[in-house]
C-alpha positions as CSV (number, residue, x, y, z in Angstrom):
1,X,-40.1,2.8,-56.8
2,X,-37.4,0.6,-55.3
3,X,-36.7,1.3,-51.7
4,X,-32.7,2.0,-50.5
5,X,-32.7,0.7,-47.0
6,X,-29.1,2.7,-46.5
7,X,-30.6,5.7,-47.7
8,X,-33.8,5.7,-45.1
9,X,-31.3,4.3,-42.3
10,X,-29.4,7.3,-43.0
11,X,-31.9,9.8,-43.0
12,X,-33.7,8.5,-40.2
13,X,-30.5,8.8,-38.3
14,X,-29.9,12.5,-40.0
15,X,-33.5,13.2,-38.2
16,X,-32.7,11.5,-35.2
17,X,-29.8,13.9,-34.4
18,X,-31.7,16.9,-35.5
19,X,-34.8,15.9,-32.3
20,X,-34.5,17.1,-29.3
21,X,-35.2,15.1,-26.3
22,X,-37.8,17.5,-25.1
23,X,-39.3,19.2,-28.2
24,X,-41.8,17.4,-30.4
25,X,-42.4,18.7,-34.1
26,X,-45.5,18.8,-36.7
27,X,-44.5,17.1,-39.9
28,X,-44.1,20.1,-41.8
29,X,-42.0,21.7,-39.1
30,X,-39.7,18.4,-39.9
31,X,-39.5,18.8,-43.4
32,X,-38.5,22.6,-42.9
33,X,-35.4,21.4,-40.9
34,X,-35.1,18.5,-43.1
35,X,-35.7,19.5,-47.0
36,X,-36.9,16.3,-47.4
37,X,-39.5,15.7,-49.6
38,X,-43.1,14.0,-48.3
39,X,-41.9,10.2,-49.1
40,X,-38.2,11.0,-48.1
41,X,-39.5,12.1,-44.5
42,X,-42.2,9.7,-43.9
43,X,-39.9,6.5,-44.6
44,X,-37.3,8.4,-42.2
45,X,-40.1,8.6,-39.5
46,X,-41.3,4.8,-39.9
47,X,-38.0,3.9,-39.7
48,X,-37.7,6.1,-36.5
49,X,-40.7,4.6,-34.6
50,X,-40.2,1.0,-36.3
51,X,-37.0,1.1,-34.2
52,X,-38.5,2.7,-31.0
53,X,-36.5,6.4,-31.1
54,X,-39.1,8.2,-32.1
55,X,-43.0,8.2,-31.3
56,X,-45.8,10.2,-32.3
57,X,-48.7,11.6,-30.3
58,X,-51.9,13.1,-31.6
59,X,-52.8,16.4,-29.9
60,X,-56.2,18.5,-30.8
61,X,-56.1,17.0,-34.5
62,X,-52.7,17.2,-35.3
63,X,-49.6,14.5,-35.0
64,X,-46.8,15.5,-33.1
65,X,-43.1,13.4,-33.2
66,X,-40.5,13.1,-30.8
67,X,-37.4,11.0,-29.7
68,X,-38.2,8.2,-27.6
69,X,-36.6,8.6,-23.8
């Protein structure tokens, strides 16, 4: 599979818009809003928390994201 850097900036900037600053969201509550499919989304969200807008937090077994203040 051949990555498209574009592509993933795009869609982690799609993603970016879609977070609210005081919400997080499971990873299947992203790919609801999203349609993206499981590779689609999880490139978006490295992208995301390579670049410090988005973090994730692990809360009674499950990972929560969010945008980064």
């Amino acid at each position: 599979m051949k990555l498209n850097f574009k592509t993933i900036f795009q869609d982690s900037n799609y993603i970016y818009e879609l977070l609210s600053s005081n919400i997080s969201y499971l990873f299947r509550e992203l790919q609801e809003l999203t349609k993206f499919d499981d590779t689609k989304l999880c490139l978006a969200i490295c992208q995301l928390i390579h670049d410090g807008r988005m973090r994730s937090m692990q809360v009674d077994n499950q990972i929560f994201y969010c945008k980064r203040l």
